[in-house]
C-alpha positions in Angstrom: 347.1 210.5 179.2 343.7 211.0 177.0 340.2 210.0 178.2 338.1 207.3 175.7 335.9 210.0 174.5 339.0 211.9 172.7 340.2 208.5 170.6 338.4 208.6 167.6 340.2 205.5 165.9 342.5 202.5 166.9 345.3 201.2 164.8 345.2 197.1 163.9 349.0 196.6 163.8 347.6 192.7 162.2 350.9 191.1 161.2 352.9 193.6 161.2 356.1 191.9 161.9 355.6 190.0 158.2 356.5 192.3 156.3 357.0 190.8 152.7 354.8 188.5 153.1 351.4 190.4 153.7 350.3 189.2 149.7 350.7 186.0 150.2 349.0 185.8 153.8 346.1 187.7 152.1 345.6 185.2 148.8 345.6 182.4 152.3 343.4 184.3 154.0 341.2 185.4 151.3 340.9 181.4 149.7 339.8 180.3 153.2 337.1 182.8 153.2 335.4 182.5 150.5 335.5 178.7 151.2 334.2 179.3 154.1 331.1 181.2 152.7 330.6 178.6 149.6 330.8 175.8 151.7 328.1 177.3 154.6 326.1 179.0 151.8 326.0 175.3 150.3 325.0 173.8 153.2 322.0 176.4 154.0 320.7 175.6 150.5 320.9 172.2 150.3 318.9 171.7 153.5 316.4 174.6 152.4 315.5 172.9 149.2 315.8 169.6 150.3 312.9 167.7 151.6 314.5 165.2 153.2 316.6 167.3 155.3 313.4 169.2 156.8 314.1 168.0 160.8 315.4 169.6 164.1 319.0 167.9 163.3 319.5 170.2 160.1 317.5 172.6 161.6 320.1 172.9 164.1 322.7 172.9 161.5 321.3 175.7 159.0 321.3 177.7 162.1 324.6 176.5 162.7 326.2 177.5 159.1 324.1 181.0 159.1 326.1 181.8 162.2 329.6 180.6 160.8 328.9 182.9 157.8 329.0 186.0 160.2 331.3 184.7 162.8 334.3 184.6 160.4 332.6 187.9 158.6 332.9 189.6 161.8 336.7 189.5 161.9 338.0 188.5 158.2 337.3 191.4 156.1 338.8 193.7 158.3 341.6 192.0 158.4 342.0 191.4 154.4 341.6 194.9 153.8 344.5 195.3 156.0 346.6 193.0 154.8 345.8 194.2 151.7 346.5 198.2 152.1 348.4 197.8 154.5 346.7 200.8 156.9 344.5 198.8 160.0 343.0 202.1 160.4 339.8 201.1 162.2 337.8 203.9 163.9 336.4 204.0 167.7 333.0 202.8 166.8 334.2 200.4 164.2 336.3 198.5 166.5 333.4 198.3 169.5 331.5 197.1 166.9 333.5 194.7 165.7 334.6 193.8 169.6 330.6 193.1 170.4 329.7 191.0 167.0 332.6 188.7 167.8 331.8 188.3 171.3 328.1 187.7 170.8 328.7 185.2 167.8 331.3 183.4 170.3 328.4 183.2 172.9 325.9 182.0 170.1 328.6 179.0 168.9 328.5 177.8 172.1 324.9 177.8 173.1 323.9 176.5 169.4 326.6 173.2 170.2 324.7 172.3 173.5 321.5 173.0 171.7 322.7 170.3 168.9 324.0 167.8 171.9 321.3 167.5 173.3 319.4 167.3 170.0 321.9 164.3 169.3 321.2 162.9 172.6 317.4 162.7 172.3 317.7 161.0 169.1 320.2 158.1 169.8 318.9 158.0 173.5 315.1 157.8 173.4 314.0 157.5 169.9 310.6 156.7 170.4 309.4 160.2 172.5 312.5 162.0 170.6 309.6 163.6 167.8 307.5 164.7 171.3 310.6 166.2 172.9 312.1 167.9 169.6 309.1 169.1 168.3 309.3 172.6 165.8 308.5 174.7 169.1 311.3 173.2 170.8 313.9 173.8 167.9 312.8 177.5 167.6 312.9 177.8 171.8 316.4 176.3 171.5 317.5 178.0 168.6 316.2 181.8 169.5 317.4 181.0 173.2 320.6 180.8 171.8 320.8 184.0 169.1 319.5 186.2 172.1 321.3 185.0 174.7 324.4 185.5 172.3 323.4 188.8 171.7 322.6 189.9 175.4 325.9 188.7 177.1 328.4 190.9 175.7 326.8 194.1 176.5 328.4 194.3 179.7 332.1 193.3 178.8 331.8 195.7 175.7 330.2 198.5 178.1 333.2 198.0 180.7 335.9 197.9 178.5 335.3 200.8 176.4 334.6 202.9 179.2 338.7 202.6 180.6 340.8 205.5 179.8 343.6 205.1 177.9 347.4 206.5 176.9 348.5 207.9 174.1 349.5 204.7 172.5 346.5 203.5 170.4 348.2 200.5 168.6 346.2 197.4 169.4 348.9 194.5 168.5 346.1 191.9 166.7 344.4 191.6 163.8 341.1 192.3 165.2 339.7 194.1 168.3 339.9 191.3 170.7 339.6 191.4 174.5 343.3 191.0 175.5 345.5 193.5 173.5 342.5 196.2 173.5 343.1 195.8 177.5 346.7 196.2 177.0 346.2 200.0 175.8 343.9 200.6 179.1 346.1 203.2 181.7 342.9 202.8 184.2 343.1 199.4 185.9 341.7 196.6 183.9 341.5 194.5 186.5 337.6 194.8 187.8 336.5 193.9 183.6 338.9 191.1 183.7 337.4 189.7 186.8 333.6 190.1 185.1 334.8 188.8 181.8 336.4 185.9 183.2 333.5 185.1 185.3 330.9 185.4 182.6 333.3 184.1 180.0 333.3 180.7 182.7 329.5 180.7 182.4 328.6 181.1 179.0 331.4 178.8 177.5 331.7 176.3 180.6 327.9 175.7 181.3 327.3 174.5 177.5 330.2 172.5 177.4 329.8 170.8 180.6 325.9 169.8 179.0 327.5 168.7 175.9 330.1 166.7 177.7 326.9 165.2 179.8 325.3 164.7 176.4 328.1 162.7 175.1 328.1 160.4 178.2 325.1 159.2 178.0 325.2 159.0 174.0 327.9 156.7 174.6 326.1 154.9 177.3 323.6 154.2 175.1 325.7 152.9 172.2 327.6 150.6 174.5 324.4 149.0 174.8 323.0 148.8 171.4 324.0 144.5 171.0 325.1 144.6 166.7 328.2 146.6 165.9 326.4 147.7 162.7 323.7 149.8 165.1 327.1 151.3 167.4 328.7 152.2 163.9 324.8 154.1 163.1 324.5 155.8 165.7 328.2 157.2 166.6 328.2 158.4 162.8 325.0 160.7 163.2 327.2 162.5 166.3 330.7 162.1 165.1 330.7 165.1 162.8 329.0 167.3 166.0 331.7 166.1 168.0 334.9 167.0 166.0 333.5 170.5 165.8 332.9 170.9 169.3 336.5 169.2 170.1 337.9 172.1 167.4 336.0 174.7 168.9 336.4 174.8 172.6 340.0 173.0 172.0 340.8 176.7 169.9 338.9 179.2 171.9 339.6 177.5 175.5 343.9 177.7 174.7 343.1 181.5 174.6 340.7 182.4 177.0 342.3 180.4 179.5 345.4 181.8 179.8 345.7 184.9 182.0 345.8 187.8 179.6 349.1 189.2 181.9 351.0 186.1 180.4 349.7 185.6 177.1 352.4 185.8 174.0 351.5 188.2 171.4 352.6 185.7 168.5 351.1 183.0 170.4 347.4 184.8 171.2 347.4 185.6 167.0 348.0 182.3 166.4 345.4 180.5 168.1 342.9 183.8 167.4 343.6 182.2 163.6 342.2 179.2 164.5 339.0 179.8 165.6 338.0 182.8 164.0 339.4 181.5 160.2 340.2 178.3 160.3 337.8 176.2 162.3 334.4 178.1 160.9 336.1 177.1 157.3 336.6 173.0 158.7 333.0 172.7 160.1 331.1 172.8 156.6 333.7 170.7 155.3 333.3 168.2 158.4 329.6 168.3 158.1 329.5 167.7 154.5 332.1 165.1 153.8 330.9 162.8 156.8 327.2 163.1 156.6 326.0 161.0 154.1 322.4 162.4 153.8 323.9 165.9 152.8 326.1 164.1 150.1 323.3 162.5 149.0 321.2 165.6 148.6 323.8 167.6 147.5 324.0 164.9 144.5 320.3 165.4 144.3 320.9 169.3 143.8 323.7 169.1 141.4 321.4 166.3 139.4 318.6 169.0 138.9 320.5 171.7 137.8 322.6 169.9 135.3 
């Protein structure tokens, strides 16, 4: 038995079981990335030099692809490297680090899709106060609620955790610090930060999704009533791209989180951890660029002035 103060680095076994093919997951891995950053990086500068983008719905959005950027930063080059040396070497501090940024960008994704919900809602909804209701102070309330509350609610998951004792064995079977295998290696009963992770993990992911889902409703509501098919057609196409994402996002990150940690599959928990820590944050700007005909538009725009 050794006490948390005497490890002074984990080992990220990543995909350890692939051996052979650890080049080839790491060209993957590496493409996705980087379009992952082009494609958010686009977006940010398209609506930052674009006048006609200058309102709360890209608002919401740059803020939106800013956090995508480090979401997937959090977790990717870490595991790159690894698949790329082939030594997941990553040191105490490192990997609570790395444990906290995930969790608070997690907590921030989910905040920032309410935020843009509700944004959506107001529009389609009640058009004529929406510019009263959304104005600039509104956006940065929403916005900065979010950030800070993203950044406040992991403190005490990371603080619990961290303080277990563990055994000898320092192998954490992922390819990042995550919640489940890191509790795995814990000799002291995990049970008590299992309990307060679950229950704030419920609040901060189930509160903004239950407001989302309310959004929706009454979105839809409110198309039903709209009499020309040409106006339902509008206004479902100014949400549909919001909706996909949040339908990726919470479809990903809820198969995880909701299974008890006890019974989860290592294969299986990597798997879905894929998902929405490479994979989705890569989809989004690709969702929000190909179905959003004013960021085409101004992306045309851009590409007209520089040539």
């Amino acid at each position: 038995m050794s006490n948390l103060t005497m490890i002074k680095e984990f080992l990220l076994l990543g995909f350890g079981s692939l051996h052979g093919f650890q080049y080839l997951l790491f060209g993957i891995f590496l493409g996705i990335y980087v379009v992952t950053l082009l494609g958010n990086i686009l977006i940010l500068t398209v609506i930052s030099l674009d006048r006609s983008l200058q309102n709360p719905m890209y608002f919401f959005l740059s803020n939106f692809s800013f956090l995508e950027i480090w979401y997937t930063t959090s977790v990717s080059p870490k595991m790159l490297q690894t698949l790329l040396s082939g030594s997941g070497a990553i040191s105490f501090a490192g990997c609570v680090a790395q444990f906290y940024f995930f969790g608070s960008m997690a907590v921030v994704e989910c905040f920032l899709l309410a935020a843009m919900s509700y944004d959506r809602y107001l529009a389609i909804c009640s058009p004529l106060q929406y510019p009263v209701f959304m104005n600039i102070h509104t956006c940065i309330l929403l916005a900065g609620g979010s950030w800070l509350g993203g950044f406040l609610t992991p403190v005490v998951t990371v603080t619990m955790t961290f303080q277990l004792s563990f055994c000898a064995a320092y192998e954490i079977d992922h390819f990042f610090c995550d919640l489940a295998p890191v509790l795995k290696l814990a000799c002291s009963d995990p049970k008590t930060v299992e309990k307060t992770t679950f229950l704030m993990a419920a609040f901060v992911t189930m509160v903004p999704f239950l407001l989302t889902v309310a959004s929706y409703v009454l979105i839809v509501a409110a198309v039903l009533r709209i009499p020309s098919a040409a106006g339902k057609k509008r206004a479902f196409s100014t949400c549909s791209s919001h909706l996909i994402v949040v339908t990726l996002y919470y479809g990903t990150l809820g198969t995880v989180y909701a299974i008890p940690i006890a019974t989860q599959t290592v294969a299986l928990n990597k798997i879905f951890s894929l998902l929405y820590t490479v994979v989705t944050p890569m989809i989004n700007p690709i969702v929000y660029s190909l179905r959003n005909k004013d960021v085409k538009k101004a992306v045309r725009r851009l590409i007209s002035q520089w040539i």
